[in-house]
Wavefront OBJ file of the C-alpha trace (Angstrom):
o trace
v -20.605 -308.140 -67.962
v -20.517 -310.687 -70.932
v -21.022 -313.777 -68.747
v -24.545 -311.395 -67.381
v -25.053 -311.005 -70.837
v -25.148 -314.562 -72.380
v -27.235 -315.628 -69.398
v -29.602 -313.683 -70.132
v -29.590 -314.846 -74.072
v -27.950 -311.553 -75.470
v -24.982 -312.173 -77.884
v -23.364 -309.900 -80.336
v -22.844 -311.717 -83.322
v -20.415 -311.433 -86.559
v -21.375 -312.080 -89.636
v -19.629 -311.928 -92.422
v -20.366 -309.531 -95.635
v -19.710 -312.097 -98.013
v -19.213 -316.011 -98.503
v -16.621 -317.737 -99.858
v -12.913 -317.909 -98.773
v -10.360 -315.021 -98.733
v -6.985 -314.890 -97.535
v -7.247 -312.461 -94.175
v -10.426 -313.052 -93.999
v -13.975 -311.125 -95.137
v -15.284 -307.958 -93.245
v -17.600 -308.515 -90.693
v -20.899 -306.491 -89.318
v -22.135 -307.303 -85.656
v -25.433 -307.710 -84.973
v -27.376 -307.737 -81.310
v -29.597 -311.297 -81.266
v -31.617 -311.454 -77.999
v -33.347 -314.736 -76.998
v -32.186 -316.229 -80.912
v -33.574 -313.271 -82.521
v -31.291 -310.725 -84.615
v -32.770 -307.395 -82.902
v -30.686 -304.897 -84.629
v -28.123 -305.231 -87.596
v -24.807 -303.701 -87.344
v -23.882 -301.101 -90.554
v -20.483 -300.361 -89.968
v -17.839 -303.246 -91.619
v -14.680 -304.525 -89.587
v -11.839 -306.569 -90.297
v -12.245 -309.858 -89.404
v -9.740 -310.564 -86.107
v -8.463 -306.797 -86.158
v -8.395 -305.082 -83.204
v -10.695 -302.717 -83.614
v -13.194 -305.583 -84.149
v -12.564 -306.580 -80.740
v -13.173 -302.968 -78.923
v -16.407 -302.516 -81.014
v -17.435 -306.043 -79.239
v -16.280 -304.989 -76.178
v -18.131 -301.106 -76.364
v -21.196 -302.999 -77.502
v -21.698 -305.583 -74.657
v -21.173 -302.390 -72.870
v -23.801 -300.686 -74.193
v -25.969 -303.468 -74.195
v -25.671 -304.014 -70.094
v -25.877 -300.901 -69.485
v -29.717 -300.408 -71.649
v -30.838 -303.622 -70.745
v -29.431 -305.213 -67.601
v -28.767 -302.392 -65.343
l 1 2 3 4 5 6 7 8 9 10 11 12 13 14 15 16 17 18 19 20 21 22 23 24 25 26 27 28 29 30 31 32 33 34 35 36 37 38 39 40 41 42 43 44 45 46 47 48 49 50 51 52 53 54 55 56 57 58 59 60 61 62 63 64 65 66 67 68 69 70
């Protein structure tokens, strides 16, 4: 689903909220870039490397096939 994904130029990206260094890391949003264009910012802040980071990833590449590859 991710490998369909990044062939066709899709990515969810995270960006951090702020710059700098911090110990643990910053929050992160995710945002949708399609064909190097950011297409929709994320709102909602997670932890940088928490788990819940990585099922938001996962439930968006999953939302993302199924609207726009399927």
């Amino acid at each position: 689903m991710r490998k369909k994904c990044w062939d066709n130029n899709i990515y969810i990206v995270e960006k951090p909220t702020q710059k700098g260094y911090v110990n643990g890391g910053h929050t992160v949003k995710l945002n949708l870039v399609m064909n190097k264009k950011i297409v929709k910012f994320g709102s909602k802040e997670y932890k940088q490397n928490s788990r819940l980071l990585e099922d938001a990833v996962d439930m968006f590449y999953r939302e993302v096939y199924r609207i726009y590859l399927n």
